[in-house]
C-alpha positions as CSV (number, residue, x, y, z in Angstrom):
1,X,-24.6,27.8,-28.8
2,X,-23.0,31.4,-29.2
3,X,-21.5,33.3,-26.5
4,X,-24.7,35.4,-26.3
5,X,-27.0,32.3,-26.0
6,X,-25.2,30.9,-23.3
7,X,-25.7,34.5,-21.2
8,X,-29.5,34.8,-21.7
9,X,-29.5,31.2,-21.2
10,X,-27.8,31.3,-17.9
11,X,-29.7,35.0,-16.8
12,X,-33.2,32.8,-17.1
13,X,-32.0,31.1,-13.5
14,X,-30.6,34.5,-11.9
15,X,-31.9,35.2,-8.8
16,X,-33.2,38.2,-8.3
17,X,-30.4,39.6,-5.6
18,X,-26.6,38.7,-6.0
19,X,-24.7,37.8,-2.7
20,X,-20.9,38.2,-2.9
21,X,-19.3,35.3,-3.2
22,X,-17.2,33.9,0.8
23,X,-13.9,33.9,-1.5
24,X,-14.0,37.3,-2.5
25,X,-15.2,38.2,0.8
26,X,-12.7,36.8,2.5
27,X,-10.0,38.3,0.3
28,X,-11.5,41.9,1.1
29,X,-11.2,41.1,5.3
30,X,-7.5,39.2,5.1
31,X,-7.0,42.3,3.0
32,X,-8.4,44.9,5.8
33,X,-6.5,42.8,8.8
34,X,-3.6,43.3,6.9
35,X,-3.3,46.9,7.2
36,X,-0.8,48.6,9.7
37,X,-2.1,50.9,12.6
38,X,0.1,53.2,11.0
39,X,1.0,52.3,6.8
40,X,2.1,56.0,6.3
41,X,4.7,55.3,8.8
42,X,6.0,51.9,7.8
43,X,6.3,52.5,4.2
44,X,9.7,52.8,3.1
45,X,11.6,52.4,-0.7
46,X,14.8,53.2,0.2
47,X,14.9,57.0,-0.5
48,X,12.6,57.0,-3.0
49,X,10.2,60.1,-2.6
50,X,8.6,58.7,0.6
51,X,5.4,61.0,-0.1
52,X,5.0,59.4,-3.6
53,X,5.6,55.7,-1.8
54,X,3.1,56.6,0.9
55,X,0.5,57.4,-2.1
56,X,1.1,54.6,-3.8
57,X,1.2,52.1,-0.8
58,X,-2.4,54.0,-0.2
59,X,-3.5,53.5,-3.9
60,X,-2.5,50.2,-3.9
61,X,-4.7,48.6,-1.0
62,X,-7.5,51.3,-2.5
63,X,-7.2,49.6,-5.9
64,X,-6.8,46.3,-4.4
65,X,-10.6,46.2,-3.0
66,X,-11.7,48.1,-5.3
67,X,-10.8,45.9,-8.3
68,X,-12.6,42.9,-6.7
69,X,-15.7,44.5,-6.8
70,X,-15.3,46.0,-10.0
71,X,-13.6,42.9,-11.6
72,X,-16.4,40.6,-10.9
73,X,-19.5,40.4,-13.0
74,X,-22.5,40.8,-11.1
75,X,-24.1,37.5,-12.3
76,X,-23.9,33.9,-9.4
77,X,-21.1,31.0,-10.8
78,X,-23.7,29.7,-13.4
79,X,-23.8,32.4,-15.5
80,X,-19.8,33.7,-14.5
81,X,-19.4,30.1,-16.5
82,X,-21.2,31.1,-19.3
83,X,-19.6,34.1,-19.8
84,X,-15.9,32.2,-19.8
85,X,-17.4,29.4,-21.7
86,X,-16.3,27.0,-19.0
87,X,-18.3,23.8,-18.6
88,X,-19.7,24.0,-15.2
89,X,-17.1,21.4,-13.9
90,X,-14.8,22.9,-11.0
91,X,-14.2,26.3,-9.9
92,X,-14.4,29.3,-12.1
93,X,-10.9,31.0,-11.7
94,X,-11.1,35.5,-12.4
95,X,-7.6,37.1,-12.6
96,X,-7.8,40.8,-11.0
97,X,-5.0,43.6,-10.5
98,X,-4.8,43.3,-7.2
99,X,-1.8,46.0,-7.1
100,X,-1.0,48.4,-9.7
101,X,1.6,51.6,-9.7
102,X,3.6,53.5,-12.3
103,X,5.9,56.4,-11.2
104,X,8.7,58.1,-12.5
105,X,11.1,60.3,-10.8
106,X,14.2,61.3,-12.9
107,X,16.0,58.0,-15.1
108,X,14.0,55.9,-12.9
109,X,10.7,54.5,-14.0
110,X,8.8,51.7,-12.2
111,X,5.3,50.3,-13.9
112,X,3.9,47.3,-12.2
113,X,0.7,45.3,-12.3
114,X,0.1,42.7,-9.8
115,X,-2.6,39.9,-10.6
116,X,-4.8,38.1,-7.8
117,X,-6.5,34.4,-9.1
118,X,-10.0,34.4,-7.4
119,X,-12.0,31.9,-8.0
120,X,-15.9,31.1,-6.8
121,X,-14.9,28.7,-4.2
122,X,-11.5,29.8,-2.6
123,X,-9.5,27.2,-3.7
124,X,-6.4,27.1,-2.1
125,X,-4.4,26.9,-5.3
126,X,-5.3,30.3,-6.7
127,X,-4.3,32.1,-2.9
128,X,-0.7,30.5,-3.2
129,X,-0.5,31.4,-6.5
130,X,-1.5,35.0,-5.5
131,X,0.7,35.0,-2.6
132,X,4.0,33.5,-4.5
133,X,3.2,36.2,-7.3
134,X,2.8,39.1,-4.7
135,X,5.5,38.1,-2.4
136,X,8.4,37.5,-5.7
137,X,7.2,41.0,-7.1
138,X,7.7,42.5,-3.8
139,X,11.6,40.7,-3.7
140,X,12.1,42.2,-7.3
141,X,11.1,45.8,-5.8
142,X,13.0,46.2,-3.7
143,X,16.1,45.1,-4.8
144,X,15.5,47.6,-7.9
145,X,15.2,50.4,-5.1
146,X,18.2,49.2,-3.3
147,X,20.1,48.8,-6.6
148,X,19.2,52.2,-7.3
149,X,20.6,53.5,-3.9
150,X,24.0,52.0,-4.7
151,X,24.2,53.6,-7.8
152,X,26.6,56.3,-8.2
153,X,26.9,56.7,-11.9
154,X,23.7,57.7,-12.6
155,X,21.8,55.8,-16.3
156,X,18.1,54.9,-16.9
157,X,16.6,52.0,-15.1
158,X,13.1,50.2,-15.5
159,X,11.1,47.8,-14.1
160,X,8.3,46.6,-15.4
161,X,6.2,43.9,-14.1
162,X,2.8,42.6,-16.1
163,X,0.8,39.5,-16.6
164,X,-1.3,37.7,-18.7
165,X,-3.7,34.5,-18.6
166,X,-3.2,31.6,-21.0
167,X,-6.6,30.0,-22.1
168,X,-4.6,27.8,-24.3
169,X,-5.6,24.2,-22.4
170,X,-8.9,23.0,-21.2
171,X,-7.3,21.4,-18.4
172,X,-5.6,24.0,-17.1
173,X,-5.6,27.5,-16.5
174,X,-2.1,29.0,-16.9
175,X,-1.1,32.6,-15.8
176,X,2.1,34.1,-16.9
177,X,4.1,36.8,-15.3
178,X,6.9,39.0,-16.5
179,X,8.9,40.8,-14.5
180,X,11.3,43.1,-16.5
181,X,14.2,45.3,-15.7
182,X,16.1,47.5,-17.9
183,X,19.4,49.3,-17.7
184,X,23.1,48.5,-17.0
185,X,21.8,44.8,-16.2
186,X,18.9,43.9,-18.4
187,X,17.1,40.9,-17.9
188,X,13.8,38.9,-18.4
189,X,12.2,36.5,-15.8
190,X,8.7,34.4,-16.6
191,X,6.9,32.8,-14.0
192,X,4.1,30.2,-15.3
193,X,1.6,29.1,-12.9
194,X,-0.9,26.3,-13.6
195,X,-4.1,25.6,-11.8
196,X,-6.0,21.9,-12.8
197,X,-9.6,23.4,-14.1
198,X,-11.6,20.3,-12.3
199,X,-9.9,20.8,-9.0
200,X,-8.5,24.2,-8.3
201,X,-5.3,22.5,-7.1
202,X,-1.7,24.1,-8.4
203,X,-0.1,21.7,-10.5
204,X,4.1,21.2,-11.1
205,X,5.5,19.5,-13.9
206,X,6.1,16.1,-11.6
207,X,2.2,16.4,-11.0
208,X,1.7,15.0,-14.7
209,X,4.0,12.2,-14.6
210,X,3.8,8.5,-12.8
211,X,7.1,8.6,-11.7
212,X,10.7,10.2,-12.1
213,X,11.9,8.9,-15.4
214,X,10.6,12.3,-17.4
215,X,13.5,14.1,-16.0
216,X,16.0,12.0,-17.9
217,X,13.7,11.4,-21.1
218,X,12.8,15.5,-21.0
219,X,16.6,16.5,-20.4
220,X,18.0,14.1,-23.3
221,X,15.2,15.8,-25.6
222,X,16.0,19.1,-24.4
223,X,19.7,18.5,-25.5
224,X,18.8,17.2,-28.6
225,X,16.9,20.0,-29.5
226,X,19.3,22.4,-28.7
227,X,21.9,20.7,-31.1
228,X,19.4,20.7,-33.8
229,X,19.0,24.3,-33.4
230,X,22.6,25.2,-32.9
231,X,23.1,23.6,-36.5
232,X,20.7,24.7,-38.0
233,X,21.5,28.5,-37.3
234,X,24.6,30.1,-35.8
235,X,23.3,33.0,-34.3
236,X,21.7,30.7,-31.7
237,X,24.2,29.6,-28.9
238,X,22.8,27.0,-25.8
239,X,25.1,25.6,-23.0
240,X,25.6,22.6,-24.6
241,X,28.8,20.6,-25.6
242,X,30.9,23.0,-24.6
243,X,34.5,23.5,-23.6
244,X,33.2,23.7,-19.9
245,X,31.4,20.5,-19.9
246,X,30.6,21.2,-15.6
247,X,29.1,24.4,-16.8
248,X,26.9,22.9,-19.7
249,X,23.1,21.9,-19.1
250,X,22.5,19.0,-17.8
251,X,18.9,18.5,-16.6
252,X,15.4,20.0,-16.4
253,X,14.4,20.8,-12.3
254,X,12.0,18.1,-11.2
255,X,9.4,20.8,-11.2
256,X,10.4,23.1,-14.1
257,X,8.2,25.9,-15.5
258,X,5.9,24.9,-18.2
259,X,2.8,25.3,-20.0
260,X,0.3,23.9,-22.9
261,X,-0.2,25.2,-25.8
262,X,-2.6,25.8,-27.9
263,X,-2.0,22.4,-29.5
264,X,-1.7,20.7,-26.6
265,X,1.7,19.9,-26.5
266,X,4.0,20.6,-23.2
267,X,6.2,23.7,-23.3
268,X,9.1,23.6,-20.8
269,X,10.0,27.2,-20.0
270,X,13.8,28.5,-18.7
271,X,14.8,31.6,-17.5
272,X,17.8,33.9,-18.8
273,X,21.1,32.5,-18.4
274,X,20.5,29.6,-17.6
275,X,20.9,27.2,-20.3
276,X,21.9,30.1,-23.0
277,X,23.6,33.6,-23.3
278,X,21.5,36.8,-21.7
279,X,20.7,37.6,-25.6
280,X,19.2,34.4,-26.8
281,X,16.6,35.8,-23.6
282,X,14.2,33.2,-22.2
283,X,13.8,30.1,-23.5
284,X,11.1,27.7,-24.5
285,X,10.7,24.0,-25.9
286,X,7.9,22.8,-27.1
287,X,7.5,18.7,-26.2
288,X,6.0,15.9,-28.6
289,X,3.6,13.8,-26.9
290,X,5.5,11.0,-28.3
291,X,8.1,12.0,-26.4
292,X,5.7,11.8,-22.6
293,X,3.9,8.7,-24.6
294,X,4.0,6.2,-21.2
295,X,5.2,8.4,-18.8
296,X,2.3,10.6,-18.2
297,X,-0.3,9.7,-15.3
């Protein structure tokens, strides 16, 4: 069944009025409580141009509300799953900008887009996602502003914060977020966050295995490829089997980032620095199954 077929399919057993879902109207009134007496007044970036701040701070609760309503289809969950192509198992999970701004005011330029997970029954998984995403962006923010403030040598800074959703499992639905700031420090962080399909719930790394031995089995593998990559090509450097053994790898984290591919196969994700030079960027390894083959619940 095509695409198509499953949306006339699903539009026979509409009803004839649409109610908005209690998720999204929930995340409209948390989002109304929220607001300040007085946001004009308690909106501060450093120095920045506090009338441009004010706007944007304005813009950005506007945009906020107004992408939830705009962002979801006006069909009920049945045919929201049809148009995703979802088996109607578990919630159906939508990814909206819940806060988007781009300003420039001389070398400084700041472009950021802020996702929201909704899904069609509030699961909590998708609000701490949204929460941890928001709050982290927020951190970034500001410490670009106050950066900025201690500046006294002037040079072109960016930040640039984006996101996209990874339909690569059918267990899982993965969103990624890069947040990205260029200048006289340049550097790259990913974020991956995973949410089970059937259940809604937020799932870590140690979620998939029965007990703690994956930490060893995925750090030895981790090392091995890094080796094999290091000999096959010199350009690419890892902390590994160095003259500062204390400084080289030497585990994953219990719950480090990952995601599946397209194949399937578990990709552990590490942020710059930390288990290679700045240039090699961020890194990712992509895990056999024989490798998990026992370990996995």
């Amino acid at each position: 069944m095509t695409n198509d077929d499953r949306i006339r399919e699903a539009a026979k057993h509409e009803k004839a009025g649409f109610t908005l879902p209690e998720a999204v109207h929930q995340s409209v009134e948390e989002t109304l409580r929220s607001l300040p007496d007085h946001p004009q007044e308690e909106v501060s970036m450093s120095n920045i141009n506090k009338r441009t701040a004010r706007a944007r701070w304005i813009s950005g609760v506007a945009a906020a509300i107004l992408a939830i309503f705009i962002c979801l289809p006006n069909v009920n969950a049945t045919t929201a799953r049809a148009l995703s192509g979802i088996p109607v198992l578990g919630p159906v999970f939508r990814v909206v900008t819940f806060r988007e701004f781009s300003e420039t005011s001389g070398d400084e330029s700041v472009d950021i887009k802020v996702p929201s997970v909704e899904t069609d029954n509030g699961a909590e998984g998708a609000k701490e996602v949204s929460r941890e995403v928001d709050a982290l962006t927020q951190k970034v923010l500001d410490e670009f502003y106050q950066e900025t403030d201690r500046m006294t040598d002037g040079g072109k800074r960016s930040l640039d914060v984006d996101y996209e959703v990874l339909n690569l499992s059918d267990k899982y639905f993965t969103l990624k977020v890069t947040w990205t700031e260029t200048g006289a420090d340049t550097g790259t962080m990913e974020r991956y966050y995973n949410l089970d399909r059937k259940t809604g719930k937020r799932v870590e790394l140690s979620d998939l295995f029965k007990d703690d031995r994956y930490i060893a089995v995925l750090s030895d593998y981790v090392k091995e490829e890094m080796r094999a990559q290091m000999k096959a090509d010199d350009s690419v450097i890892y902390f590994v089997d160095t003259d500062l053994p204390d400084e080289d790898f030497q585990e994953i984290d219990p719950d480090q980032d990952f995601f599946f591919d397209a194949d399937g196969r578990l990709n552990l994700c590490f942020a710059q620095y930390t288990v290679a030079p700045g240039f090699m960027g961020t890194v990712t390894f992509a895990i056999p199954d024989s490798v998990t083959q026992g370990l996995r619940k």
